[in-house]
C-alpha positions in Angstrom: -74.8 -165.2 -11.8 -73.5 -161.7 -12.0 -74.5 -159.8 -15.7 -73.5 -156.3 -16.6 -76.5 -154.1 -18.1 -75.1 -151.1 -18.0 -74.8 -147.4 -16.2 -76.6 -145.6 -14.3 -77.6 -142.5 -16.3 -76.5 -139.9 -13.7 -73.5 -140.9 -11.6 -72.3 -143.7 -14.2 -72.5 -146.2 -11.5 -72.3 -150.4 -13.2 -75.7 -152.0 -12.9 -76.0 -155.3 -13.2 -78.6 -158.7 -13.3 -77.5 -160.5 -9.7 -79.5 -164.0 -10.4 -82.3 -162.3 -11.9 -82.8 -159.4 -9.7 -82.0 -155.4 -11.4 -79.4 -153.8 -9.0 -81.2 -150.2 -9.9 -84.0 -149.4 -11.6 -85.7 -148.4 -14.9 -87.5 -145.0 -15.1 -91.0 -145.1 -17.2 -89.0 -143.6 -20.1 -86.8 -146.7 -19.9 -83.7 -144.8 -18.5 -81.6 -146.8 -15.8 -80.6 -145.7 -12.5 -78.7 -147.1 -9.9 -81.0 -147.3 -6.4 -79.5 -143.9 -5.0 -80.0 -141.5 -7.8 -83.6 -143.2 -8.5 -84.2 -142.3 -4.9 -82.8 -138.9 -5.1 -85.1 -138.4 -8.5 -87.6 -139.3 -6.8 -87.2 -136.7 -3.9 -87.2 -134.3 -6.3 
């Protein structure tokens, strides 16, 4: 099951539930982020 939750906050990348699993992720003040820009933020 494929279910939209929306954009990631920098590049505007769709993110959505794939059977349960978060394609991206969700920054401790709740802001989403596809995997590469989390990545990059983190880098940084």
């Amino acid at each position: 099951m494929k279910e939209h939750v929306g954009e990631c906050s920098l590049c505007e990348k769709e993110i959505y539930c794939l059977d349960g699993f978060l394609d991206g992720e969700v920054s401790e003040d709740k802001t989403l982020y596809c995997f590469e820009c989390a990545a990059k933020q983190e880098e940084s």
